[in-house]
C-alpha positions as CSV (number, residue, x, y, z in Angstrom):
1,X,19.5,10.5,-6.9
2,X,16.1,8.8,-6.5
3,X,13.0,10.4,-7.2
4,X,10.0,9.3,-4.9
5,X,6.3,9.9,-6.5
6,X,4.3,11.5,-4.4
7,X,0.2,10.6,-5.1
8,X,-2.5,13.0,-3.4
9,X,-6.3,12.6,-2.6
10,X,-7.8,15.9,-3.1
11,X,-10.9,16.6,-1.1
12,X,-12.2,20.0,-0.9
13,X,-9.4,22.3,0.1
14,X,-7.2,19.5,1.5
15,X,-4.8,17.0,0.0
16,X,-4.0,13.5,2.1
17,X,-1.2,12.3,0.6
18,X,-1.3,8.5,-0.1
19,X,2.0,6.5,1.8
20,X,2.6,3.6,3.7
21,X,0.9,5.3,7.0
22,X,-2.0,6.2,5.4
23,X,-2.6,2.6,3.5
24,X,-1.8,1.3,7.0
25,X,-4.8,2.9,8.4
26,X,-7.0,2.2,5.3
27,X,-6.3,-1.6,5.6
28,X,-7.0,-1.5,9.3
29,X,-10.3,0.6,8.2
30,X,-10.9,-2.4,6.0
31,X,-10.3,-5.1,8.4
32,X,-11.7,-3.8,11.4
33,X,-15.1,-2.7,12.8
34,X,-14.1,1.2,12.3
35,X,-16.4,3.9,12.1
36,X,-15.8,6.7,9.3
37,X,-15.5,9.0,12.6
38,X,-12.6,7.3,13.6
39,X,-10.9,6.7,10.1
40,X,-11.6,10.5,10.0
41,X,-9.6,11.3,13.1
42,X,-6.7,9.0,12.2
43,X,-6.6,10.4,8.7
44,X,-6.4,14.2,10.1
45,X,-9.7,15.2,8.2
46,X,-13.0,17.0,9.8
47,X,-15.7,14.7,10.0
48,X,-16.9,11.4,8.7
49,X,-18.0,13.3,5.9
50,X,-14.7,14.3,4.4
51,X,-13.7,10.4,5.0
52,X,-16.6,9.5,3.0
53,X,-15.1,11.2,0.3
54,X,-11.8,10.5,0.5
55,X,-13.0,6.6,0.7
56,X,-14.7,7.3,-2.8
57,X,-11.8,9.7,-4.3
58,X,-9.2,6.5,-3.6
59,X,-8.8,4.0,-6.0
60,X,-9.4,0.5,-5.4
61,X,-6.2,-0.6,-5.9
62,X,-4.8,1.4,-3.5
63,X,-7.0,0.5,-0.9
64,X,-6.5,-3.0,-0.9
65,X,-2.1,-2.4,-2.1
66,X,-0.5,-3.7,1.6
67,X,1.6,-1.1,2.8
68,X,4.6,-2.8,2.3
69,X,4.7,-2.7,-1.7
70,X,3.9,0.8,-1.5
71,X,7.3,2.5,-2.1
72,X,7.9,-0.1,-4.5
73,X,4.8,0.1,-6.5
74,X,5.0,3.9,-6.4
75,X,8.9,4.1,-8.1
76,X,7.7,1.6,-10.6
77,X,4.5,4.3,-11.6
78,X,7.0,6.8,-11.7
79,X,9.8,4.8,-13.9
80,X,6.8,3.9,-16.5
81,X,5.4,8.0,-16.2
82,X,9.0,8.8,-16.9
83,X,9.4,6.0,-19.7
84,X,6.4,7.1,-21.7
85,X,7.5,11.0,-21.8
């Protein structure tokens, strides 16, 4: 049985879980004239505020990971977690 990591962004009270449909829209963020308004309303947060955050609680290399090596990149995090125990 394979175990999938899950990684979180906690802001406030809420947690947006970081997977391939959320880089998706992080990378479109990136590439395209978006507003944090909208980023906030695909995302499911409350304002551009909260997106604000979120954008500065998400590290770098995540942002810019394609969504495509996500599942990849995440099992390999896990493996070396596991390794180290």
């Amino acid at each position: 049985m394979s175990k999938e990591a899950v990684f979180v962004v906690k802001i406030g009270n809420k947690e947006v879980e970081i997977n391939e449909k959320t880089l998706s829209v992080l990378r479109e963020y990136l590439k395209t004239p978006m507003g944090l308004d909208e980023l906030a309303q695909k995302l499911g947060l409350e304002s551009w505020e909260e997106a604000y955050e979120f954008l500065k609680a998400v590290p770098a290399w995540i942002l810019w990971m394609p969504p495509s090596l996500w599942r990849n990149a995440s099992r390999w995090i896990l493996e070396k977690q596991e390794g180290s125990k």
